[in-house]
SEDRENFI-310658 format. One record per residue (C-alpha): residue in three letters; x, y, z. Coordinates in nm, 2 decimals. Each point is the difference from the previous one (the first is absolute). Layout:
! residues N
+------+--------+--------+--------+
! type !     xx !     yy !     zz !
+------+--------+--------+--------+
!  ALA !      X !      Y !      Z !
...
+------+--------+--------+--------+
This chain:
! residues 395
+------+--------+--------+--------+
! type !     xx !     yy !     zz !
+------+--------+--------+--------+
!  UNK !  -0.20 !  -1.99 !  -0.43 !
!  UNK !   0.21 !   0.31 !  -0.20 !
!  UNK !   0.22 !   0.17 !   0.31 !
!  UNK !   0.01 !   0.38 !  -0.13 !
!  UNK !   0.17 !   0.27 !   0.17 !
!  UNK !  -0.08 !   0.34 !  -0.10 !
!  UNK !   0.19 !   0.30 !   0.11 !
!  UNK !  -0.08 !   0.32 !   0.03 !
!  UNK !   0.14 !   0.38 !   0.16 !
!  UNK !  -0.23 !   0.22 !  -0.12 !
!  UNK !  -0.28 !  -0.02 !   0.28 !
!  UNK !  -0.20 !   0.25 !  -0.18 !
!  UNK !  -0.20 !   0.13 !  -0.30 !
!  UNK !  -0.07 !  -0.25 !  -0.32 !
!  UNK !   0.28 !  -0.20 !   0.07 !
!  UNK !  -0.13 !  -0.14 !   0.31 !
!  UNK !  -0.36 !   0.01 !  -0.14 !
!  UNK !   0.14 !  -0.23 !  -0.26 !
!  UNK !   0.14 !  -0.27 !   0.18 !
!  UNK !  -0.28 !   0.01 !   0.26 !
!  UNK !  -0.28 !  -0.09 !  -0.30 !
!  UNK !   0.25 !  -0.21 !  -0.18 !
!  UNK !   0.09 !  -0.24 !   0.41 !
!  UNK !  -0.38 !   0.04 !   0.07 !
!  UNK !  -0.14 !  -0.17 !  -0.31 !
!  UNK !   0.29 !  -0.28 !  -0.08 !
!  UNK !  -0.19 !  -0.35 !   0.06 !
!  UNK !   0.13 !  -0.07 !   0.36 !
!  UNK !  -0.04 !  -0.41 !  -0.05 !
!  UNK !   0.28 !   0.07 !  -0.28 !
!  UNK !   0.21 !   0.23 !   0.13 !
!  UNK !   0.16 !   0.08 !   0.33 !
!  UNK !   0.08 !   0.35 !   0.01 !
!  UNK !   0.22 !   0.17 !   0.23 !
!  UNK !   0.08 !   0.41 !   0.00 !
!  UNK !   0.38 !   0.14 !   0.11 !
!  UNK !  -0.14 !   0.36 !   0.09 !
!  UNK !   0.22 !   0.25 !   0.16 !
!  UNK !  -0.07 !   0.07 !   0.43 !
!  UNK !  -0.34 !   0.26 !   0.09 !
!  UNK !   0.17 !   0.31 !   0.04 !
!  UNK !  -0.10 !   0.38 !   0.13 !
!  UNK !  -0.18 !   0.21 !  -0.23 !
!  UNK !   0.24 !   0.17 !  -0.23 !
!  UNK !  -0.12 !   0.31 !  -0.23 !
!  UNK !   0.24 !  -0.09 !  -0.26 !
!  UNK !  -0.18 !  -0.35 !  -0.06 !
!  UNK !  -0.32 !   0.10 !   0.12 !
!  UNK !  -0.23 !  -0.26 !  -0.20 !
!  UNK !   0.21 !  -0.30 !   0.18 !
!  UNK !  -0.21 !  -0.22 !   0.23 !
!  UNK !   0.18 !  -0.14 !   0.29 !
!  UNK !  -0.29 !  -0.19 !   0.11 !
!  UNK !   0.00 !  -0.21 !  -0.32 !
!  UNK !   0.25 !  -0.29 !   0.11 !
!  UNK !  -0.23 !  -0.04 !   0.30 !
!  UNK !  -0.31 !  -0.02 !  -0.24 !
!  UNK !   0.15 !  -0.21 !  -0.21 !
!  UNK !   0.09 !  -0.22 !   0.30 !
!  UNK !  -0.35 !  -0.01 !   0.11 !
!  UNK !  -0.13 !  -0.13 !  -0.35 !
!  UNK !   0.22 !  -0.29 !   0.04 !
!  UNK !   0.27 !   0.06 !  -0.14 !
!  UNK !   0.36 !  -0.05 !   0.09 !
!  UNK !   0.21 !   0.31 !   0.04 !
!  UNK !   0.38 !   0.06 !   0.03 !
!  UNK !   0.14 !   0.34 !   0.10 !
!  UNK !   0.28 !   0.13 !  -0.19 !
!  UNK !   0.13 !   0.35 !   0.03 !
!  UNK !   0.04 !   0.11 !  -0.36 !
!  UNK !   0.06 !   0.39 !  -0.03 !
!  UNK !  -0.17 !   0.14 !  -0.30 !
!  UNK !   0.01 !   0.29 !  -0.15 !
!  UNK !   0.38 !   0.01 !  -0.09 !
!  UNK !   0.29 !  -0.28 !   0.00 !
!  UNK !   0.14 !  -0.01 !   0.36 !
!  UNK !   0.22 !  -0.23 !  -0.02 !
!  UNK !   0.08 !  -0.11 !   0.33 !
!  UNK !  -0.36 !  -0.03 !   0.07 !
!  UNK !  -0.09 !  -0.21 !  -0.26 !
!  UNK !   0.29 !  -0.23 !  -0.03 !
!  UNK !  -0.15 !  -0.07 !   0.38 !
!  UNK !  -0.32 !  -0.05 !  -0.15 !
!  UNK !   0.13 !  -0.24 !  -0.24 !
!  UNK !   0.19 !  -0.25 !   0.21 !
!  UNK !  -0.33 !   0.00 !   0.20 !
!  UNK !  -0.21 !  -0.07 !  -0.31 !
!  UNK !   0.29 !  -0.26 !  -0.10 !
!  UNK !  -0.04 !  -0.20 !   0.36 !
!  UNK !  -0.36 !  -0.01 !  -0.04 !
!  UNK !  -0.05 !  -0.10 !  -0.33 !
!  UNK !   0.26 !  -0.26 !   0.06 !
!  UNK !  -0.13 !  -0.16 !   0.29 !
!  UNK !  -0.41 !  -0.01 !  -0.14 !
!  UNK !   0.07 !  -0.11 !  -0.36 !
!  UNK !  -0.18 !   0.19 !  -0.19 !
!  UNK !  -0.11 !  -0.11 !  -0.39 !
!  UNK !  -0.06 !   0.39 !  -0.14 !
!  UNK !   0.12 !   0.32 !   0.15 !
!  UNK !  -0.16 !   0.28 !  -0.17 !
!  UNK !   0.16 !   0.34 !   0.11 !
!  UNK !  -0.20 !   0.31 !  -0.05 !
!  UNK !   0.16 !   0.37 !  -0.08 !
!  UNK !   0.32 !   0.10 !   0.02 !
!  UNK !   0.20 !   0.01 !   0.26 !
!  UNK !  -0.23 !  -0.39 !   0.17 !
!  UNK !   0.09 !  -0.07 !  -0.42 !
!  UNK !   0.37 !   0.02 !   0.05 !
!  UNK !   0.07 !  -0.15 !   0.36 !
!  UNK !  -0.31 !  -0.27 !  -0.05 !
!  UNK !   0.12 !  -0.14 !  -0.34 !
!  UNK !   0.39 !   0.06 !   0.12 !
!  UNK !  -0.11 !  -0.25 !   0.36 !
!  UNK !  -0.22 !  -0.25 !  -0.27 !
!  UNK !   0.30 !  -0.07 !  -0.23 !
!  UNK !   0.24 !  -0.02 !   0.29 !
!  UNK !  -0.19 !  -0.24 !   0.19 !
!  UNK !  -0.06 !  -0.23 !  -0.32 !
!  UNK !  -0.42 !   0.10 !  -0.04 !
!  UNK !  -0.11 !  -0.18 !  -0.35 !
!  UNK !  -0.18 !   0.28 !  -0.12 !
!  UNK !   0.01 !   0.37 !   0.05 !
!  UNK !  -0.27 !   0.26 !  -0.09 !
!  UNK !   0.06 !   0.40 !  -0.01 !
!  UNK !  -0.29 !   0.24 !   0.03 !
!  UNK !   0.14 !   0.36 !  -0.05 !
!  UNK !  -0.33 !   0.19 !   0.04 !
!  UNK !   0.13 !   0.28 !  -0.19 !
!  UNK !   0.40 !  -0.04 !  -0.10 !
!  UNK !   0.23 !   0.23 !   0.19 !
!  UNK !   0.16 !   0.17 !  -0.22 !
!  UNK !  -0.16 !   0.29 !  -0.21 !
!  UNK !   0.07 !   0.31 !  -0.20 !
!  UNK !  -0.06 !   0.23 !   0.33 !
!  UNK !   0.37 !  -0.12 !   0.22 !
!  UNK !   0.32 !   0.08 !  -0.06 !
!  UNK !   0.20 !  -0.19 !  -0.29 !
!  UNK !   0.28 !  -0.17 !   0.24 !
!  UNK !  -0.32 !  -0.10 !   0.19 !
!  UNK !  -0.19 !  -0.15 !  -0.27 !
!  UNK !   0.28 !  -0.18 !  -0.14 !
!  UNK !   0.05 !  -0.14 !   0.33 !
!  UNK !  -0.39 !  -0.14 !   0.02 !
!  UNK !   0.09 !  -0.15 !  -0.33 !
!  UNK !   0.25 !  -0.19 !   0.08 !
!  UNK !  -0.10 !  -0.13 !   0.32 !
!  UNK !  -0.33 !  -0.07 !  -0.19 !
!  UNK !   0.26 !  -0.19 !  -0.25 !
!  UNK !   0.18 !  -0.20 !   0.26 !
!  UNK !  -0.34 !  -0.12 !   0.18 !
!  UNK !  -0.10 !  -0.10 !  -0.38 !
!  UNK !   0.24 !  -0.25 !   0.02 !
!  UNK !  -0.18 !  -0.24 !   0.25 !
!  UNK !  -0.35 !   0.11 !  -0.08 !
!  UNK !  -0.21 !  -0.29 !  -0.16 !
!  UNK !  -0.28 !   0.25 !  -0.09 !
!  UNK !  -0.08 !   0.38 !   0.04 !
!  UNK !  -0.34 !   0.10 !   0.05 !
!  UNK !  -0.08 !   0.30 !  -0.16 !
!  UNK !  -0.34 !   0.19 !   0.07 !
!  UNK !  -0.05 !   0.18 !  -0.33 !
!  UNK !   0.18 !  -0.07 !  -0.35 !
!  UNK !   0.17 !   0.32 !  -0.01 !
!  UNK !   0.16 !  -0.12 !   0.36 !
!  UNK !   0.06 !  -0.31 !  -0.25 !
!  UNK !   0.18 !   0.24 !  -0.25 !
!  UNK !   0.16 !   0.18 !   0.24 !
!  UNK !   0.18 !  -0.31 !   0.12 !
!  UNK !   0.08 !  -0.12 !  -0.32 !
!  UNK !   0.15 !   0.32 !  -0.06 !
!  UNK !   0.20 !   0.06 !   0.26 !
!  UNK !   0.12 !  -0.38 !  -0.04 !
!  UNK !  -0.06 !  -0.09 !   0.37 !
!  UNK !  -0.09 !  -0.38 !  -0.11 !
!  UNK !  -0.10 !  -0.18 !  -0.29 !
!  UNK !  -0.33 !   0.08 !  -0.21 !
!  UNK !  -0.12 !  -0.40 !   0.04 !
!  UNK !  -0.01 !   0.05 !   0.37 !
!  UNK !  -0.25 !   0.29 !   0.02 !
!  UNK !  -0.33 !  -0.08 !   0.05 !
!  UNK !  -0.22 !   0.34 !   0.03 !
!  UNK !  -0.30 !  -0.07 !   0.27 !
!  UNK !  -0.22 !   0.26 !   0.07 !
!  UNK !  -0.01 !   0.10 !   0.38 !
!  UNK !  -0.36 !  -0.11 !   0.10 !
!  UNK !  -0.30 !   0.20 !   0.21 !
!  UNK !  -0.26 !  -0.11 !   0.21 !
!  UNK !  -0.29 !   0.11 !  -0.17 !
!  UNK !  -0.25 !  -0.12 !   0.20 !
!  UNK !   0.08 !   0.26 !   0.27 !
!  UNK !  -0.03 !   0.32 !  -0.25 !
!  UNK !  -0.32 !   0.09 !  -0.07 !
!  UNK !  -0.12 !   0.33 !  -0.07 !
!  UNK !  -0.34 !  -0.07 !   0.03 !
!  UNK !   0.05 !  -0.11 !   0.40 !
!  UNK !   0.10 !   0.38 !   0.07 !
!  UNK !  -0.16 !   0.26 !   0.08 !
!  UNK !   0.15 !   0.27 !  -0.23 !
!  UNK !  -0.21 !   0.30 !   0.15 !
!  UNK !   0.04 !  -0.06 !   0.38 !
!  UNK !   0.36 !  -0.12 !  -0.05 !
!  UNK !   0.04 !   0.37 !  -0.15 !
!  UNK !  -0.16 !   0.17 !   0.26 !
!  UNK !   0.18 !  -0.19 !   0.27 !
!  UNK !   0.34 !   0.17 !  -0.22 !
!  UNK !  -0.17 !   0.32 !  -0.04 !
!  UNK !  -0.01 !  -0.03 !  -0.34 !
!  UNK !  -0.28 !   0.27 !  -0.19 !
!  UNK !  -0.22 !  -0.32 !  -0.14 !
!  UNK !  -0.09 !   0.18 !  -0.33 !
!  UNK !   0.41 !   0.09 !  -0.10 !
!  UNK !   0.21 !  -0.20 !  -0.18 !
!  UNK !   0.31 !  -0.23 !   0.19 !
!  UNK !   0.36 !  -0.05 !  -0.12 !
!  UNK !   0.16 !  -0.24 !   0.20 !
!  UNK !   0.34 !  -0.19 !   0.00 !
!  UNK !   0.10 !  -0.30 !   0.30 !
!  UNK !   0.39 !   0.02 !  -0.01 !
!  UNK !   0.28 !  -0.02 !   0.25 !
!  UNK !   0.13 !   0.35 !   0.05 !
!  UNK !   0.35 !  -0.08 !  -0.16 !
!  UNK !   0.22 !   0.10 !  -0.33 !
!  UNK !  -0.09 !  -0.36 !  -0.19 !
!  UNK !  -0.35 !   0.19 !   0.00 !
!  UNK !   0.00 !   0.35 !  -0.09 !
!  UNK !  -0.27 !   0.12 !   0.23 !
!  UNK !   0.16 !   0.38 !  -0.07 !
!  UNK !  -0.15 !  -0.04 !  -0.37 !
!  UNK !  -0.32 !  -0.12 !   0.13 !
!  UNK !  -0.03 !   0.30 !   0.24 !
!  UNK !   0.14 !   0.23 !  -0.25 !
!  UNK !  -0.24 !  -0.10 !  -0.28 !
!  UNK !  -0.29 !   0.04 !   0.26 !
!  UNK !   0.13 !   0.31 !  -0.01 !
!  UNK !  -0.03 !   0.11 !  -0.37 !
!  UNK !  -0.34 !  -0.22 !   0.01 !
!  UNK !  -0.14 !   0.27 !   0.27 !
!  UNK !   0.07 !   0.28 !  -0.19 !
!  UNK !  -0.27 !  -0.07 !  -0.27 !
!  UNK !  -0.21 !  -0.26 !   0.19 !
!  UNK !   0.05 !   0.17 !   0.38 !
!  UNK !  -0.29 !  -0.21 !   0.10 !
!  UNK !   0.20 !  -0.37 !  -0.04 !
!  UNK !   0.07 !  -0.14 !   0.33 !
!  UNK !   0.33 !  -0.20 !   0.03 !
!  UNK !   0.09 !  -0.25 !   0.28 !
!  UNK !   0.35 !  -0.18 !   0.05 !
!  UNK !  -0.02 !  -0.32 !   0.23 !
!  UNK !   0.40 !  -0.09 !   0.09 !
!  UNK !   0.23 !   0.04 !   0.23 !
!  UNK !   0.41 !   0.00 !  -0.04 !
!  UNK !   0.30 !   0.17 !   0.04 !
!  UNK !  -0.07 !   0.33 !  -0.27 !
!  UNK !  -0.34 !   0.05 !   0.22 !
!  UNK !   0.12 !   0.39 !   0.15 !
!  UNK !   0.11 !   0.05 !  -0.34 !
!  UNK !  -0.28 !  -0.11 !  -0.16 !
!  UNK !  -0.19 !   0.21 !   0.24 !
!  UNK !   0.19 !   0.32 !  -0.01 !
!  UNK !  -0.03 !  -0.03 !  -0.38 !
!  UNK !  -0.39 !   0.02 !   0.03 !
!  UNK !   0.03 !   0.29 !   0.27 !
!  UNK !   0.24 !   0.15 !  -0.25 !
!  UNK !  -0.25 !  -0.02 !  -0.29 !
!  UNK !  -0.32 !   0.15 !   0.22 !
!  UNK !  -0.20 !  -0.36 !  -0.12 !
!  UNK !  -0.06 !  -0.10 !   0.32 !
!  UNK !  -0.35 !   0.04 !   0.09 !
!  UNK !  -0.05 !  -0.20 !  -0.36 !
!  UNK !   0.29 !  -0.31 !   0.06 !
!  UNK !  -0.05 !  -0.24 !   0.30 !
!  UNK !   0.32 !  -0.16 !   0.15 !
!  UNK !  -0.18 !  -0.27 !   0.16 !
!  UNK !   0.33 !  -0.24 !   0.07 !
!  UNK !  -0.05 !  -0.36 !   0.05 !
!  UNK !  -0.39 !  -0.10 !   0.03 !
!  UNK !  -0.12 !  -0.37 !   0.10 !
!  UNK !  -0.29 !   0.05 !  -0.20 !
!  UNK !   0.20 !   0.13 !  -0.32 !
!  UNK !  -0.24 !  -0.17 !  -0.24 !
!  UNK !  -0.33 !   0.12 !   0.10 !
!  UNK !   0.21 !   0.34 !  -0.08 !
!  UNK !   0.06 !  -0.06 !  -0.30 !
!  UNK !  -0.34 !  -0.11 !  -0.11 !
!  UNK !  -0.09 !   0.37 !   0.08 !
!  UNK !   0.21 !   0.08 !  -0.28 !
!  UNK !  -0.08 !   0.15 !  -0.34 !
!  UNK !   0.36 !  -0.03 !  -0.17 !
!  UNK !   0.29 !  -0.25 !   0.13 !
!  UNK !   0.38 !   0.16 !  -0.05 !
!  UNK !   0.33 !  -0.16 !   0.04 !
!  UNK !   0.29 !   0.21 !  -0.06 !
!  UNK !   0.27 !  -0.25 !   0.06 !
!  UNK !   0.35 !  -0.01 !  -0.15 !
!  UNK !   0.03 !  -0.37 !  -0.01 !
!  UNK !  -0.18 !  -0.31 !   0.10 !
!  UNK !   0.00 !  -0.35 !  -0.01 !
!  UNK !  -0.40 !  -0.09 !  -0.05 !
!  UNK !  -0.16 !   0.26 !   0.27 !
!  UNK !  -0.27 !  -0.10 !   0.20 !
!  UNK !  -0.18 !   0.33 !   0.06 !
!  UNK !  -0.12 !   0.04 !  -0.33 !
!  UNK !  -0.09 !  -0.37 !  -0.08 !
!  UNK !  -0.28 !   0.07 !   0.34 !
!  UNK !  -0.06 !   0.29 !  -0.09 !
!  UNK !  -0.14 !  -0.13 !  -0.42 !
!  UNK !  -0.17 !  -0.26 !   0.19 !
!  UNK !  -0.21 !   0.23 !   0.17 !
!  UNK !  -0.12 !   0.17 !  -0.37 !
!  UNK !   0.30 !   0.31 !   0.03 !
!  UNK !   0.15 !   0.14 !  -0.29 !
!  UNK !   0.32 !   0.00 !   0.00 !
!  UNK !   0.28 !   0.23 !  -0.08 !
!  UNK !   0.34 !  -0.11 !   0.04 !
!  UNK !   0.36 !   0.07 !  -0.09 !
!  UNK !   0.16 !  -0.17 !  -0.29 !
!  UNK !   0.22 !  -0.25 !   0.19 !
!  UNK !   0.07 !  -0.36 !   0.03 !
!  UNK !  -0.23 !  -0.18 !   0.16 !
!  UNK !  -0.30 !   0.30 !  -0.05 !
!  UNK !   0.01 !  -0.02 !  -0.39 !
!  UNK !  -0.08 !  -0.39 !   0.06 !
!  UNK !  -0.30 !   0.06 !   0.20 !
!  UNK !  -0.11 !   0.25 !  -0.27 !
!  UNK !   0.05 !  -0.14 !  -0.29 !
!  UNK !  -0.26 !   0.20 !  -0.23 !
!  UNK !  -0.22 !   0.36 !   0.03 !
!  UNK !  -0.24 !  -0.21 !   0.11 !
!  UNK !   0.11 !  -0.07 !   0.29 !
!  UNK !   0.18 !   0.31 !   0.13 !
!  UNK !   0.22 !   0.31 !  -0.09 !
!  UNK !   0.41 !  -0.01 !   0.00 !
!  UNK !   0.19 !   0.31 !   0.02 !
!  UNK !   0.40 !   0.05 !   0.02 !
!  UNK !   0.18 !  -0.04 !   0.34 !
!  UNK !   0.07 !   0.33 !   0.20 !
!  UNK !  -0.26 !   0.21 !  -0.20 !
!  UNK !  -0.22 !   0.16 !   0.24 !
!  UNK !  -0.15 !   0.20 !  -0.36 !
!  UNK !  -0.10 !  -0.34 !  -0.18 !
!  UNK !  -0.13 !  -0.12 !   0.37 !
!  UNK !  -0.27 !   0.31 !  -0.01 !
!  UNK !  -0.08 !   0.00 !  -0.31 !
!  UNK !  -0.12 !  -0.42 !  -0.03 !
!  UNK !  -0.19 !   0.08 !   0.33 !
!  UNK !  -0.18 !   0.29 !  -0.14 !
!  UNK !  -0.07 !  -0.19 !  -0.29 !
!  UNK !  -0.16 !  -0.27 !   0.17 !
!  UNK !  -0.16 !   0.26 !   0.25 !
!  UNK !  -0.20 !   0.13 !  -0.30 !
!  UNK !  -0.07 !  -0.28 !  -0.18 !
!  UNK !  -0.21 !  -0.22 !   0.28 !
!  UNK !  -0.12 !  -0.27 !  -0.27 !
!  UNK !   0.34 !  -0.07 !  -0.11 !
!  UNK !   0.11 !  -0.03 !   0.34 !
!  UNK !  -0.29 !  -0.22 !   0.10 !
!  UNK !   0.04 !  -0.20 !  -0.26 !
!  UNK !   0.37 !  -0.05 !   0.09 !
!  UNK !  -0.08 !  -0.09 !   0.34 !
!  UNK !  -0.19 !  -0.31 !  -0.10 !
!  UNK !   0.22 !  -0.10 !  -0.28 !
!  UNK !   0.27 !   0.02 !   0.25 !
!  UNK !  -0.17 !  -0.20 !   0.27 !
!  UNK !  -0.09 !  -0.26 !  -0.25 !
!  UNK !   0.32 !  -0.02 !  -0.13 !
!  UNK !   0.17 !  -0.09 !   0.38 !
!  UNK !  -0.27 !  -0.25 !   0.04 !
!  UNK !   0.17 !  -0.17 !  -0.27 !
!  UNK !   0.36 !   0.06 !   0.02 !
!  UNK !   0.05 !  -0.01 !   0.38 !
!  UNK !  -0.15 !  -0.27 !   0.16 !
!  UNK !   0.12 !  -0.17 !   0.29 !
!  UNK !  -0.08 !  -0.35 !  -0.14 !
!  UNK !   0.17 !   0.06 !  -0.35 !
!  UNK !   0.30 !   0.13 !   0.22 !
!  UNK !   0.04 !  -0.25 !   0.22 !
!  UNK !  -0.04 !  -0.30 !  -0.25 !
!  UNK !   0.27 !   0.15 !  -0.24 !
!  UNK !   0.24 !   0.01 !   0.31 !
!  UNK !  -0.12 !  -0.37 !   0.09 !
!  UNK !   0.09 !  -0.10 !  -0.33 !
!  UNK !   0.34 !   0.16 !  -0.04 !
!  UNK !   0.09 !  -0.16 !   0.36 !
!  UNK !  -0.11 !  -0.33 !  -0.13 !
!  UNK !   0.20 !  -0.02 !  -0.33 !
!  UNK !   0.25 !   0.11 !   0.17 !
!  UNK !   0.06 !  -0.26 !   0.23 !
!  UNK !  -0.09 !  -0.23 !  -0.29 !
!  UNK !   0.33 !   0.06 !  -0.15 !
!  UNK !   0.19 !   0.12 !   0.28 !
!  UNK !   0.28 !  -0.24 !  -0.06 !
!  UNK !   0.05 !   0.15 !  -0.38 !
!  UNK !  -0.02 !   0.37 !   0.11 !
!  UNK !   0.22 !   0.23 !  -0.09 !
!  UNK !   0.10 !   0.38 !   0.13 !
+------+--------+--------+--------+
């Protein structure tokens, strides 16, 4: 029996959707699994996807779960250094064969508490590296090189996309041989278009049933640009005034977000509807999917969304270009270009066959690329061989 340890801050969005699918499908008669999740804590609008019931959960399932208070979000340092000589006592009294740290800040202290307390093999998820083209140069450069110095006693990076891959590589955060790019993993048995009810899920939104639907899923924060989505919807209204927009998300630019809509007199056609349990059967009302991020790892909301037969039309980022890798399959415009944003959605707006026909392309292609056994046996694998050789490994 393989003794992992995965750790993880982020108790929200894709990252946490990641490791769930990833813990919940390992073979259980080969591996004994164990999760170092931070403590439930109060609703906080600045982290408004984070689930504090999912240690609990998690618990209930059967696994084992250690609280550790890492802060994410930024570096505090006193915080964290707490967190790690917590993560260091507990690793060192259970033992464990693999740690496998997930984003950044859990990346940092988890790896840092692994090579400290002698673990034979350590495994970095980033889930989307934290440094990018949008933070201050003193800022990035400091990512980078704590990025470096965790390189160092990493035995293998995980990267979800092979741009993530180049990105790495690029940056020189650890060595090309110890990259292996997995593709973050969906359930698709539970998304199926066919199982809702499109028209009486639009007339439970209010939704005009014979309109066209724009919709983007997106925490209400900078990382991604829900100003350009509103502000295309904008443009998009002025020669199509009968599209309906809706915005499911929640965060901390949400009275921005919402003054900017009062602001631009679009609010009888945009729907703020925040955070929504039943998120997907929104989306299957959709005509047209939109994420307007800045950068990404391998986004979630977009993978769902091509598995339920929704064009797509995406920003040109890391992590998006991957999951769009041809016309086929979706649009691409530049970053922070509300223009480009209106423009591909009033392509695809008049041009139903080609945006059928992308929506099932697009679902096909996830079907392929994304599934959870494919995911989970690459990351079997790469545990394995790694503690085949883990007396000739090197940093």
């Amino acid at each position: 029996m393989i003794k992992v340890l995965h750790v993880l801050e982020a108790m929200g969005g894709g990252t946490k959707e990641a490791l769930y699918l990833l813990v919940m499908n390992m073979d259980r008669n080969k591996f004994d699994i164990t999760l170092a999740l931070p403590p439930p804590a109060p609703y906080n609008p600045l982290r408004p996807l984070a689930d504090p019931q999912f240690p609990e959960r998690m618990r209930s399932k059967g696994y084992e779960v250690k609280l550790v208070n890492m802060v994410g979000g930024k570096i505090a340092p006193i915080a964290n250094m707490r967190a790690l000589l917590s993560l260091y006592w507990i690793i060192r009294k259970n033992r464990y064969d693999v740690v496998h740290a997930h984003s950044a800040i859990a990346g940092l202290v988890g790896r840092l508490a692994a090579k400290l307390a002698g673990v034979p093999v350590i495994i970095y998820t980033p889930h989307g590296l934290p440094f990018n083209d949008y933070i201050s140069s003193r800022r990035r450069w400091l990512y980078v090189m704590l990025e470096r110095f965790a390189g160092y006693f990493t035995h293998a990076l995980i990267a979800s996309s092979e741009t993530e891959r180049q990105q790495a590589i690029q940056a020189g955060i650890i060595g090309p041989k110890r990259i292996s790019v997995i593709n973050n993993c969906l359930d698709t048995d539970k998304l199926d278009v066919d199982k809702v009810d499109v028209l009486k899920k639009r007339k439970e939104l209010g939704l005009r049933l014979a309109d066209p639907v724009v919709g983007m899923v997106a925490r209400l924060t900078p990382q991604k640009g829900p100003h350009y989505f509103i502000k295309a919807a904008a443009q998009v209204l002025k020669t199509e005034p009968k599209v309906q927009f809706i915005l499911i998300g929640d965060g901390e630019l949400r009275r921005k977000m919402e003054n900017l809509i009062a602001h631009l007199h679009i609010s009888d056609s945009l729907c703020l509807l925040g955070n929504r349990d039943d998120c997907l059967e929104i989306v299957a009302t959709f005509d047209l999917f939109v994420l307007s991020s800045l950068w990404e790892g391998m986004p979630y909301a977009p993978l769902e969304a091509m598995l339920l037969r929704k064009p797509i039309i995406a920003t040109d980022i890391v992590g998006s270009r991957d999951i769009i890798q041809n016309d086929s399959l979706g649009v691409l415009v530049p970053p922070k270009n509300s223009a480009a944003l209106s423009e591909a959605i009033l392509r695809l707006l008049r041009n139903k066959e080609r945006a059928q026909q992308m929506g099932q392309c697009g679902e096909k292609n996830i079907r392929q690329r994304f599934s959870i056994s494919s995911s989970v046996f690459q990351v079997t694998k790469l545990y394995q061989e790694l503690l085949a050789n883990k007396d000739n490994l090197r940093m």
